[in-house]
N, C-alpha and C positions, 0 to 999 in steps of 0.2 A: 429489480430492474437491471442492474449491473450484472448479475448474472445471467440474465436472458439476452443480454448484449455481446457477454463474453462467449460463451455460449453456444452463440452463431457465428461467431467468428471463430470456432474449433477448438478453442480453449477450454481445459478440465477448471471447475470453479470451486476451491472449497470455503466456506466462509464460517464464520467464531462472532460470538455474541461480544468479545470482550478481550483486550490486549492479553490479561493473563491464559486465556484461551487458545490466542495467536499464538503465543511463542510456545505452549505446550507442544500444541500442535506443529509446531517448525521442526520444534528436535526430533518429532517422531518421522516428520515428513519431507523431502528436499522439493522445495518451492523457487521455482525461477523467477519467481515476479510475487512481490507482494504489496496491495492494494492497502490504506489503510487511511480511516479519516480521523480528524485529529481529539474531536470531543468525541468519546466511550467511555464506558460505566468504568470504573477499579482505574483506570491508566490510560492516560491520553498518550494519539500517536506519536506523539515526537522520542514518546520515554520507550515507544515500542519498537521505535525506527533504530533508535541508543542500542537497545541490546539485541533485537534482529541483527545490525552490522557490527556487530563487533562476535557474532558468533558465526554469522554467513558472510563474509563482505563479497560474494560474485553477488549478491543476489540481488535483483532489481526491484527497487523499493520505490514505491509512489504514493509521497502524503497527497491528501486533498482535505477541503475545509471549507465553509462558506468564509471566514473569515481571511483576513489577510495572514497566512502564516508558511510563508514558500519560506524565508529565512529561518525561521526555526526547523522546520524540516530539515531542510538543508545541512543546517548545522550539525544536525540530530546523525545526517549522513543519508537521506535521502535522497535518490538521484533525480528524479524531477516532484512540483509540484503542480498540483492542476485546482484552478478554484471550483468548486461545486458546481458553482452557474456553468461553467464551463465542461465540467467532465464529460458529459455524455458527446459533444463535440469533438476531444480531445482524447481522452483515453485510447480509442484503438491508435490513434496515429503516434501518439506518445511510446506504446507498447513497441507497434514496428517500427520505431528508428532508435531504437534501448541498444542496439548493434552496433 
């Protein structure tokens, strides 16, 4: 669904089953915006946000979660957080003001 959102809004979408997947795919790839929820299989987002920004730090990182977890995110060094219930409301608006 997040892709067919992104999508239409002219955005190129690539997506990874699994944190060790995500960052495989970062070093091959340069990503200005990376989406990420915080429960996946091998490596939750915050561990993926940790070493995403410390290897990319322009690049715009967006944990999300049903849980309450902005602060860990955060911490982790992600730039904003969006709760689940809320994403689909939030995300494009979140993306255009990343500036």
């Amino acid at each position: 669904m997040l892709r067919g959102i992104l999508e239409s809004e002219g955005y190129s979408v690539v997506s990874c089953e699994n944190g060790p997947a995500a960052l495989k795919l970062a070093s091959e790839k340069h990503f200005e915006i990376v989406l990420t929820d915080f429960q996946m299989p091998e490596m939750n987002g915050d561990e993926v946000v940790k070493l995403l920004r410390q290897q990319y730090p322009n690049t715009f990182i967006i944990g999300f979660s049903l849980a309450n977890k902005k602060q860990t995110f955060l911490a982790a060094g992600a730039n904003q957080f969006i709760n689940k219930e809320q994403l689909l409301q939030d995300l494009i608006p979140t993306i255009e003001c990343r500036n």
